[in-house]
C-alpha positions, 0 to 999 in steps of 0.5 A: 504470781509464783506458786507458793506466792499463790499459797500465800494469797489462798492463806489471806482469802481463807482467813478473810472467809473465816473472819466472816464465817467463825468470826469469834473462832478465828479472832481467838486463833490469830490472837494466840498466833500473835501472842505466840509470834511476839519475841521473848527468849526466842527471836522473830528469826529463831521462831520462824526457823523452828517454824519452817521444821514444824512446816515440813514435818506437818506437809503443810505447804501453805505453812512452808510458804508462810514461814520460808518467807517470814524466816527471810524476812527476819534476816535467815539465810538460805543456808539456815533455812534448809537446815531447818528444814532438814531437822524436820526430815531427821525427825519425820523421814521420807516422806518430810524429805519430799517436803524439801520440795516446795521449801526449795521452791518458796526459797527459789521464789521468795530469794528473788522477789 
């Protein structure tokens, strides 16, 4: 298993400990990512690119893996990934350009799973 595959699975494991632990809170979490995550006037596409910028301007990743996967999925090319992803280090600078690190990595993996 790759690396960011691996943060993928710590993401599942953490929500099944929360789901034992905080039941109530993380039931009331997933419900508004759920909600937020629905197509409206933005594309599932459209919201996962947004979602990779915001991944690597918060240095999370685990939410990088998450979302450079969910954004292939819903059909983005490599190419819009990486822009997304620059948009963030336009905002946040050196240290979300060091975050292009493991979008690389999760488009290296994921592109060729």
């Amino acid at each position: 298993m790759g690396k960011m595959a691996t943060k993928l699975e710590e993401i599942k494991r953490l929500i099944g400990k929360l789901q034992q632990q905080q039941p109530e809170n993380i039931k009331a979490f997933l419900g508004f990512m759920t909600s937020v995550e629905q197509e409206g006037a933005l594309n599932t596409k459209q919201k996962e690119l947004i979602n990779v910028g915001l991944a690597v301007a918060a240095q999370c990743e685990w939410c990088i893996a998450l979302h450079v996967k969910g954004a292939l999925d819903a059909g983005a090319s490599k190419e819009e990934i990486l822009e997304a992803a620059m948009q963030a280090v336009l905002m946040h600078g050196g240290p979300a350009l060091m975050y292009m690190t493991p979008v690389e990595e999760a488009l290296e993996e994921f592109s060729h799973a």
